[in-house]
RODO-2510 file (C-alpha; in nm, 4 decimals, decimal comma):
residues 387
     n   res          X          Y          Z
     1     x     1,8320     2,8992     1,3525
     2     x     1,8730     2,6252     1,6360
     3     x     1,9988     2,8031     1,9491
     4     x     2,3734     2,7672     2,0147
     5     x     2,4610     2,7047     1,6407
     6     x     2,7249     2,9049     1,5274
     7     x     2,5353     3,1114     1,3036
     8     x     2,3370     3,2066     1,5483
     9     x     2,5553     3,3732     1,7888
    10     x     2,7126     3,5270     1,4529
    11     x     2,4164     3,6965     1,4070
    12     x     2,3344     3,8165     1,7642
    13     x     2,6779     3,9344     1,7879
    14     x     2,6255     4,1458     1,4756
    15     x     2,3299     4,2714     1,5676
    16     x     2,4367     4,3932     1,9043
    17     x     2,7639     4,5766     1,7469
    18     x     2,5010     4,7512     1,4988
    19     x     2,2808     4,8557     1,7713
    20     x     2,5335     5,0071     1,9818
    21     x     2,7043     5,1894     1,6675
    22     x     2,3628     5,3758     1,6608
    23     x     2,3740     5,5311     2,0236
    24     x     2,4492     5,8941     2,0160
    25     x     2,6325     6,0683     2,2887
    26     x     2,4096     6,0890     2,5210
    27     x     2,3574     5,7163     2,5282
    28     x     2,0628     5,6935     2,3546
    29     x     1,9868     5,5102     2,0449
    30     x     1,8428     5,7411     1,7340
    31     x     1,5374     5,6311     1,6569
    32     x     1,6017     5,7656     1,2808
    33     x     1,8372     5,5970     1,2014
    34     x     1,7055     5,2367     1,4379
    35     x     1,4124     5,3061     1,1809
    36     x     1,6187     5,2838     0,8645
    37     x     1,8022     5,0027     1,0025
    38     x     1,5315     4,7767     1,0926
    39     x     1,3096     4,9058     0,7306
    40     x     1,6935     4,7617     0,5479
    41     x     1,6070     4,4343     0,7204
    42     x     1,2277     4,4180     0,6600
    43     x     1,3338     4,4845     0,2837
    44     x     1,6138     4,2485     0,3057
    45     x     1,3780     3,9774     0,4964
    46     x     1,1505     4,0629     0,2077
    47     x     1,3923     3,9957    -0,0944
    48     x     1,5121     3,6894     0,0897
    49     x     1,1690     3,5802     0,1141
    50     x     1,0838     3,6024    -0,2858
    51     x     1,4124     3,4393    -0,3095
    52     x     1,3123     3,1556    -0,1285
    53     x     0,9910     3,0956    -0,3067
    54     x     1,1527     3,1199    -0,6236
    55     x     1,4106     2,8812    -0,5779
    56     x     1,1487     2,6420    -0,4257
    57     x     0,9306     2,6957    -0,7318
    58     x     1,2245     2,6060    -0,9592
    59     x     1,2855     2,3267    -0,7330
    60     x     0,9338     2,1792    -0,7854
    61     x     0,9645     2,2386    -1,1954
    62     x     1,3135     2,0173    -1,1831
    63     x     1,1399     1,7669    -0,9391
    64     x     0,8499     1,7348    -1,2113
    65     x     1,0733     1,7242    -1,5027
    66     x     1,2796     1,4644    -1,3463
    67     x     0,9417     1,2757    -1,2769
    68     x     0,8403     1,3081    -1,6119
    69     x     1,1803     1,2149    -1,7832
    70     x     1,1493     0,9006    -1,5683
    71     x     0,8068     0,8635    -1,6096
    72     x     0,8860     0,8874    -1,9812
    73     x     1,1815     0,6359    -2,0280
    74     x     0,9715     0,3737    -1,8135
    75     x     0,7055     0,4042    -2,0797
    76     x     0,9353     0,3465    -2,3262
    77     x     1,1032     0,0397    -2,1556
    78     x     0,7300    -0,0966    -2,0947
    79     x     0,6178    -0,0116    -2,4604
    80     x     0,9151    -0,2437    -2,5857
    81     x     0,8735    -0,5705    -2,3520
    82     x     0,4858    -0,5156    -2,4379
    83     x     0,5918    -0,5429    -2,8420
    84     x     0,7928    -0,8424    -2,8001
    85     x     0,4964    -1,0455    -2,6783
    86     x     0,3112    -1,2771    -2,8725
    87     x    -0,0156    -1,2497    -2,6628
    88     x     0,0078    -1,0477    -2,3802
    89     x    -0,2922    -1,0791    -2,2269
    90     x    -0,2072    -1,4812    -2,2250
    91     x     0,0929    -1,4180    -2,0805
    92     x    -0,0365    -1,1949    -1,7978
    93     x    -0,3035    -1,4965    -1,7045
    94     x    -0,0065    -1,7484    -1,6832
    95     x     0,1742    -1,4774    -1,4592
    96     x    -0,1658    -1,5073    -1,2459
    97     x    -0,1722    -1,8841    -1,2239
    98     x     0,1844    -1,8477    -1,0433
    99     x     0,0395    -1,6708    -0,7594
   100     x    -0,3110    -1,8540    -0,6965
   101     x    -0,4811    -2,1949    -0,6765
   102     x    -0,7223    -2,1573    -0,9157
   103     x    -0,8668    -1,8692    -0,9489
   104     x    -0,6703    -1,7222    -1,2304
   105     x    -1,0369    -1,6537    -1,4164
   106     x    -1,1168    -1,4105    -1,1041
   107     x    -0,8207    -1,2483    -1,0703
   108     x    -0,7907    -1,1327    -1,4785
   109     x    -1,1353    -1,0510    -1,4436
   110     x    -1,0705    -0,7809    -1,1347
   111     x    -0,7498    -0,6883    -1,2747
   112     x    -0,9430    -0,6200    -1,6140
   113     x    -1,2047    -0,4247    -1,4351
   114     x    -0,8904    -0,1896    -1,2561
   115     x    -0,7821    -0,1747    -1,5991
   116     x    -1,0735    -0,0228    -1,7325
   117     x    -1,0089     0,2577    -1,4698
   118     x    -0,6606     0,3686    -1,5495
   119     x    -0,6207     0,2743    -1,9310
   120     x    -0,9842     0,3876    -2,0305
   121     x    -1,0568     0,6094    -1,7583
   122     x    -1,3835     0,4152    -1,7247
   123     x    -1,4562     0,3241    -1,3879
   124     x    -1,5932    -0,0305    -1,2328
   125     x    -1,6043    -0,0854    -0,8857
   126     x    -1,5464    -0,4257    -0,7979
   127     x    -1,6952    -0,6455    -0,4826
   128     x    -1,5752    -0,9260    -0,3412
   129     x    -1,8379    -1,1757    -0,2031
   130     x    -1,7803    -1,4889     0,0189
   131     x    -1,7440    -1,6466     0,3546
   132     x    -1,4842    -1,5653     0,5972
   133     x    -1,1726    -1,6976     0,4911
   134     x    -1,2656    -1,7973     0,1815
   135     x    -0,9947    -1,6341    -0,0178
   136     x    -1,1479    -1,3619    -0,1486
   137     x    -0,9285    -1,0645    -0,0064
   138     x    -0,6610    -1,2797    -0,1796
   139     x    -0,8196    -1,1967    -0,5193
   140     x    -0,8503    -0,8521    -0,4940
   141     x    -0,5070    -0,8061    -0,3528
   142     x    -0,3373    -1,0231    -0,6315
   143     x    -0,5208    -0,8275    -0,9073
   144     x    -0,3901    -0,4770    -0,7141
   145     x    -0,0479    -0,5988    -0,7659
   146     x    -0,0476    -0,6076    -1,1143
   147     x    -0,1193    -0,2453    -1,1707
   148     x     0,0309     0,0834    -1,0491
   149     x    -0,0193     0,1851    -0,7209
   150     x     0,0090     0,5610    -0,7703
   151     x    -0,3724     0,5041    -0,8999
   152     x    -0,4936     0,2808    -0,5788
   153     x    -0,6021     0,4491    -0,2620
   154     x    -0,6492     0,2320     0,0403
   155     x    -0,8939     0,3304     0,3132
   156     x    -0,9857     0,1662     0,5952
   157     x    -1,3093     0,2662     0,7258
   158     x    -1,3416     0,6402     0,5590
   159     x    -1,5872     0,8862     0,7733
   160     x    -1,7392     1,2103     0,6354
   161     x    -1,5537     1,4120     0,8132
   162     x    -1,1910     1,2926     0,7332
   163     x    -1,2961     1,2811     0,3058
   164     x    -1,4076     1,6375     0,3569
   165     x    -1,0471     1,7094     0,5129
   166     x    -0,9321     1,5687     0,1712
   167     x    -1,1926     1,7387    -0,0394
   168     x    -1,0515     2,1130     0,1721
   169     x    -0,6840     2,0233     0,0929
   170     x    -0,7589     1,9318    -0,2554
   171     x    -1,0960     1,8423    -0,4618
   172     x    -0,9661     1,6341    -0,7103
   173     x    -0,8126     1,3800    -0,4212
   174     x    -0,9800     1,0645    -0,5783
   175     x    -0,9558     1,1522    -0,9211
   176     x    -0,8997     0,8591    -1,1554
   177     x    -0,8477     0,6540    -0,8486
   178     x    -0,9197     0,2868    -0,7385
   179     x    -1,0414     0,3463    -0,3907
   180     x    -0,9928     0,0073    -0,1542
   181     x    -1,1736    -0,0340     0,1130
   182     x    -1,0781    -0,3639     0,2616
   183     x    -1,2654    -0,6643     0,4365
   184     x    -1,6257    -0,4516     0,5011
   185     x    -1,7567    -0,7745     0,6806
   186     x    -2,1587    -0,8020     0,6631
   187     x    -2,4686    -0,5917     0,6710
   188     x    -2,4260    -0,4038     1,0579
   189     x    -2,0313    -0,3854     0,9697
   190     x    -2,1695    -0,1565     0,7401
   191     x    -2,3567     0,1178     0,8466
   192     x    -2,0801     0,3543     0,9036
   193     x    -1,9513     0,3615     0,5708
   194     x    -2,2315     0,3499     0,3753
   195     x    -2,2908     0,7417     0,3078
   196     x    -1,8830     0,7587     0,2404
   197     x    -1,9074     0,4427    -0,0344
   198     x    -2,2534     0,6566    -0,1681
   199     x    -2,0452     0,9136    -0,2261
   200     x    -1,7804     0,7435    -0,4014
   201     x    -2,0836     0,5553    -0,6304
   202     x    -2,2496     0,9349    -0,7208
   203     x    -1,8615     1,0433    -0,8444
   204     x    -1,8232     0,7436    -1,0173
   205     x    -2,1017     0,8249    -1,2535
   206     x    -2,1446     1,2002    -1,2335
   207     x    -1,7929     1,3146    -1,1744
   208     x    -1,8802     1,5086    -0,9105
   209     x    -2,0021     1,5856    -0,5873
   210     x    -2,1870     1,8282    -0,3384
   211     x    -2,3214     1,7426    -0,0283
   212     x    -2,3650     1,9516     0,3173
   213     x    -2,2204     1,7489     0,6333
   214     x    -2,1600     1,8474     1,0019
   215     x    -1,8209     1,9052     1,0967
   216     x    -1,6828     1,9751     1,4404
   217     x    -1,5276     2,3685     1,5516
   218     x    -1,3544     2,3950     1,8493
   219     x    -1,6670     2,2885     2,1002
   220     x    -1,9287     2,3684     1,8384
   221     x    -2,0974     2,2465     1,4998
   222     x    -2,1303     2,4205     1,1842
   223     x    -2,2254     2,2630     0,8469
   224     x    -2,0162     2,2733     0,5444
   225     x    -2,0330     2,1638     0,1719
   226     x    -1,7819     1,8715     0,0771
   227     x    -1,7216     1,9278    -0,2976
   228     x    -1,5292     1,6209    -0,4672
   229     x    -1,4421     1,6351    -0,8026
   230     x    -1,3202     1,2939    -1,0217
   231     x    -1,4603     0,9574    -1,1254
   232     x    -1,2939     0,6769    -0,8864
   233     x    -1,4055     0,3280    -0,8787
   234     x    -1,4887     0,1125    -0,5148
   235     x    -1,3021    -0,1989    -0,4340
   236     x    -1,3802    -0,4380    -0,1322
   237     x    -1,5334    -0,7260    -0,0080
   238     x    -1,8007    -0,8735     0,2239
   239     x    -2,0060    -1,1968     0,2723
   240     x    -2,2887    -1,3141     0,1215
   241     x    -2,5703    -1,1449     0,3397
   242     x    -2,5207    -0,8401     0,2898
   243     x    -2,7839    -0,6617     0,1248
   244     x    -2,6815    -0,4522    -0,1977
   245     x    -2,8865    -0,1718    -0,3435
   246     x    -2,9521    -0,1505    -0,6879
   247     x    -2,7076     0,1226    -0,7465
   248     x    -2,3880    -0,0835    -0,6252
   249     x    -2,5038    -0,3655    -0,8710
   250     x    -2,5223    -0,1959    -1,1636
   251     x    -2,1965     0,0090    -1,1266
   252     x    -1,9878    -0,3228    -1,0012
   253     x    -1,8299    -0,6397    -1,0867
   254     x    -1,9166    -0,9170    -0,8472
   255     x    -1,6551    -1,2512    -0,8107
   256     x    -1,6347    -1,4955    -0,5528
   257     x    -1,3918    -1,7087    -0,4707
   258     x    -1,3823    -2,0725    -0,5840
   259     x    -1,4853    -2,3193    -0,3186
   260     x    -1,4096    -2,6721    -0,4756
   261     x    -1,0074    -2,6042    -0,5540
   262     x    -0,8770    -2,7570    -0,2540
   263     x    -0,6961    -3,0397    -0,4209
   264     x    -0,4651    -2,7679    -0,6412
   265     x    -0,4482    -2,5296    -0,3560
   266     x    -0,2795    -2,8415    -0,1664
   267     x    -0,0653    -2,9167    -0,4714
   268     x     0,0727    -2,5736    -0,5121
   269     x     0,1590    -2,5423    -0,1474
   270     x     0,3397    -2,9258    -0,1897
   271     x     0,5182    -2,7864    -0,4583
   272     x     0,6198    -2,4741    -0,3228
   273     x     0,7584    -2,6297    -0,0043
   274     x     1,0576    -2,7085    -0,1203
   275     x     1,2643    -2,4010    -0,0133
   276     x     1,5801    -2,3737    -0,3132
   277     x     1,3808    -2,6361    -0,5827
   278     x     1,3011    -2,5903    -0,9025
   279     x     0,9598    -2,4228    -0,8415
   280     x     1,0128    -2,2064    -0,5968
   281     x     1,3172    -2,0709    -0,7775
   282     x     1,1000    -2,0115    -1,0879
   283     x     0,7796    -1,8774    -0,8480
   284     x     1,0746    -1,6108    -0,7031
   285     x     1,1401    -1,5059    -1,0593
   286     x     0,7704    -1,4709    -1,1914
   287     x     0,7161    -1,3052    -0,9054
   288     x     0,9557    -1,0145    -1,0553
   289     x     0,7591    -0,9818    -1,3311
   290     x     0,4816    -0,8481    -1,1757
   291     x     0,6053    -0,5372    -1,2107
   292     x     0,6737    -0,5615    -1,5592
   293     x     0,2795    -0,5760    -1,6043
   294     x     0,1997    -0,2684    -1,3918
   295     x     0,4306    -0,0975    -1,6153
   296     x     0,2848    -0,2542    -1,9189
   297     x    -0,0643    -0,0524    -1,7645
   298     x     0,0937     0,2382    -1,7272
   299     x     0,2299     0,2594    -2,0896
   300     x    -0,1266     0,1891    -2,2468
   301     x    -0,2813     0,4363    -2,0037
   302     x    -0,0919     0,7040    -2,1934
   303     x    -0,0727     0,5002    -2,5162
   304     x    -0,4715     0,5581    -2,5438
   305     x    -0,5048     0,9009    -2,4645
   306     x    -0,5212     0,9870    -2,8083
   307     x    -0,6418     0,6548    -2,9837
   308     x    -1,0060     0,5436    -2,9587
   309     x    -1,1216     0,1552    -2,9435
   310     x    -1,3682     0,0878    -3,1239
   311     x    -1,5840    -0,2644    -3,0841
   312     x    -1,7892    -0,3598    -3,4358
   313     x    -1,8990    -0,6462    -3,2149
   314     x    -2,1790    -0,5280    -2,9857
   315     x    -2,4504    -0,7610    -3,0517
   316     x    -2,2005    -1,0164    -2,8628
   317     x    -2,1969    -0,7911    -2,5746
   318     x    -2,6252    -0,7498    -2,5809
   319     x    -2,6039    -1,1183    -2,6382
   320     x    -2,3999    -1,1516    -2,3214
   321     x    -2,6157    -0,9171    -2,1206
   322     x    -2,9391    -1,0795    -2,2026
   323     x    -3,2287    -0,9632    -2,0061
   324     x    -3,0368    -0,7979    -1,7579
   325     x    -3,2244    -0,5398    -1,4894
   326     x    -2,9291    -0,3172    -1,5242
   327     x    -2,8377    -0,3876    -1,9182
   328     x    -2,7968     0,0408    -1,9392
   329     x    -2,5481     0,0141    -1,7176
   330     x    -2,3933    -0,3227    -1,7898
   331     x    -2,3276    -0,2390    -2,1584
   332     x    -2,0834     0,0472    -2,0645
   333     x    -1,9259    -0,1993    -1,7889
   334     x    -1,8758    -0,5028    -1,9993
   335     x    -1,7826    -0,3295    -2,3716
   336     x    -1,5323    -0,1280    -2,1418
   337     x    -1,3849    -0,4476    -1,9885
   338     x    -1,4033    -0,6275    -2,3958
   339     x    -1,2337    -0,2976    -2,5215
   340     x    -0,9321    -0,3485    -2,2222
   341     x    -0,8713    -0,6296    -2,3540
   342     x    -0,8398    -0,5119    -2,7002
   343     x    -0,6073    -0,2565    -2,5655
   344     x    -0,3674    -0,5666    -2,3922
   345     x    -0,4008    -0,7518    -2,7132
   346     x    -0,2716    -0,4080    -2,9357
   347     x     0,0754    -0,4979    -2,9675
   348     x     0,0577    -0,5638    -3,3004
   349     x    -0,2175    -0,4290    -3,4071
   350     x    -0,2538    -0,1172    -3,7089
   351     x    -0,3787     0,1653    -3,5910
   352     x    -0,6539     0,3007    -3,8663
   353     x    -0,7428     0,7120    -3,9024
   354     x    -1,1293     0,7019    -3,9061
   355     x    -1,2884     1,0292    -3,9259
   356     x    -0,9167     1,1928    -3,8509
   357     x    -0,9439     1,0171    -3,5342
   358     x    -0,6442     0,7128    -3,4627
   359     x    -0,8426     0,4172    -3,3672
   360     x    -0,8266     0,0399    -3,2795
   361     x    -1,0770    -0,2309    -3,3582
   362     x    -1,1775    -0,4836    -3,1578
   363     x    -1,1476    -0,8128    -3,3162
   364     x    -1,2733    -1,1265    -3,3398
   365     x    -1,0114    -1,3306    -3,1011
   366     x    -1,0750    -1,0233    -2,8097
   367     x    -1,4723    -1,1092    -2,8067
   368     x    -1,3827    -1,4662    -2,8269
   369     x    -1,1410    -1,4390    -2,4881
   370     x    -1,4381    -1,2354    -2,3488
   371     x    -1,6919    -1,4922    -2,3521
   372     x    -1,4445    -1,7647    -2,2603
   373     x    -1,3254    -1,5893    -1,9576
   374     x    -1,6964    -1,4852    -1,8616
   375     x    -1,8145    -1,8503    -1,8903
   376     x    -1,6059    -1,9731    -1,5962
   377     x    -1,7241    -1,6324    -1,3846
   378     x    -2,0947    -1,7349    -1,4383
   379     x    -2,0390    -2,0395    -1,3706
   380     x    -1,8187    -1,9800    -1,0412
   381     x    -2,0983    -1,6628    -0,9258
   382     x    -2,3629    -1,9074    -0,9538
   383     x    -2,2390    -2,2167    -0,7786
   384     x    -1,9767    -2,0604    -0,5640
   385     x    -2,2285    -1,8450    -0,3315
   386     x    -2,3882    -2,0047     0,0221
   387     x    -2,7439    -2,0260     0,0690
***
């Protein structure tokens, strides 16, 4: 109780009329019956206590039901506007074109690779390489928009010590979580999160984690395991420099921005200048349906959790791989990112029992959109990067 509310002097008064109801004659308060008093309140105190956490507890069940009945009915909102497309994943990449200058290939392919994370639970971290001011933050940050952020984590410039604060309050912190670390500039810019984005790469294949580090006590040291538990995926960018390890490039998806679309970057911002035209009244309304994808995600996320995707097609993927230093690796990224977009083409799509099991095939047009939207990345990766 605050001091001076009205319950409060309530109670003092009270309290001071039972004390002085207990003083015998001789002025003198009986201690056996203070005693019982005060063992009434510390079973009172007691009762009120278990009342409390039961009524919090109840609380917290009608918090998550309401969660889940929302949850639930935005599934089933999503689940409809997904049906009534003709090709979704067509639609999402002219959605993209709205918001960019040309780099629609880039951003579907990062958006794709976030996918992979939350629909498939199949994570690929994804880098961002290219000179300051080059646009590639922009990419990243477009393809974040289109999926839900109660699966993206943004950190800027993580230490040891404050992810094994995390890992003490609860383990499972970057479970099934797209972890964004921002502009990480070049190789010096570096250093001090290197052993936090190793840690994040040795989840992101093994699922787990266990590592002694040095934590401050008062005015000493002590060292103390940090135990992570989950498979997150690493997002950021830096320039071209910077020195990756083999481990990074075989668990990532590298883009860089496009350096010769300055002539449609100008044209978009002509176009757009026009505050209450035509354009800009339909770039306000497109930009509403962003949402409308990341809940499209979210409905496929729990749409597969009981339906396997299965691709016939994985020569094309070998194929696409070719003599790759990290094709053990790559396989698992790319046929994840090919069965994705199986997954945003399913709208119409029969789902087949094989083995007992409900499963999707991927078909001929998702392999065709694969290689067509990988083209213009190899093309862009291989031109696009500075000397």
């Amino acid at each position: 109780y605050t001091a001076g509310h009205p319950t409060t002097l309530t109670t003092r008064s009270n309290i001071g009329k039972t004390l002085k109801s207990h003083i015998d004659v001789n002025g003198e308060a009986s201690k056996k019956v203070i005693d019982k008093t005060f063992m009434e309140l510390k079973l009172a105190l007691s009762s009120f206590l278990d009342y409390y956490n039961q009524s919090i507890e109840e609380l917290k069940k009608q918090e998550e039901q309401t969660n889940e009945n929302e949850r639930a009915l935005r599934i089933e909102n999503a689940m409809d506007f997904f049906n009534g497309l003709t090709e979704p994943i067509i639609y999402i990449g002219s959605i993209i074109d709205w918001f960019t200058a040309g780099e629609r290939t880039n951003i579907m392919i990062v958006f794709l690779s976030f996918c992979s994370q939350i629909i498939l639970n199949n994570p690929i971290s994804v880098v961002g390489l290219g000179e300051g001011s080059s646009g590639k933050t922009h990419v990243m940050d477009e393809a974040l928009c289109l999926v839900p952020q109660e699966y993206v984590l943004h950190e800027k410039k993580p230490t040891l010590a404050s992810m094994f604060r995390r890992a003490e309050k609860n383990p499972y912190y970057y479970e099934g979580k797209i972890v964004i670390y921002g502009d990480m500039g070049g190789e010096e810019d570096q250093d001090e999160a290197r052993q936090t984005k190793d840690i994040i790469k040795e989840m992101q294949t093994d699922g787990y984690v266990n590592r002694p580090i040095t934590v401050r006590d008062g005015d000493d040291f002590e060292v103390v395991d940090l135990e992570l538990f989950g498979n997150p995926c690493l997002g950021y960018t830096t320039t071209p420099n910077y020195d990756f390890d083999s481990q990074e490039l075989s668990r990532s998806i590298i883009y860089t921005p496009r350096m010769d679309n300055k002539k449609v970057f100008d044209e978009r911002k002509n176009l757009l200048e026009l505050k209450g035209g035509t354009t800009e009244k339909s770039y306000d309304y497109v930009t509403t349906l962003r949402n409308e994808i990341c809940e499209i995600v979210l409905a496929l996320k729990y749409k597969f959790k009981n339906i396997n995707i299965v691709n016939p097609y994985s020569e094309s993927i070998f194929n696409f791989i070719g003599d790759s230093e990290y094709y053990k690796r790559d396989y698992d990224k790319y046929n994840s990112i090919l069965k994705v977009i199986t997954a945003l083409n399913s709208n119409n799509r029969e789902v087949i029992q094989v083995n007992g099991e409900p499963t999707i095939f991927t078909n001929p047009e998702d392999v065709q959109y694969f290689l067509s939207l990988f083209k213009y990345y190899t093309a862009s990766i291989n031109s696009n990067i500075s000397p």
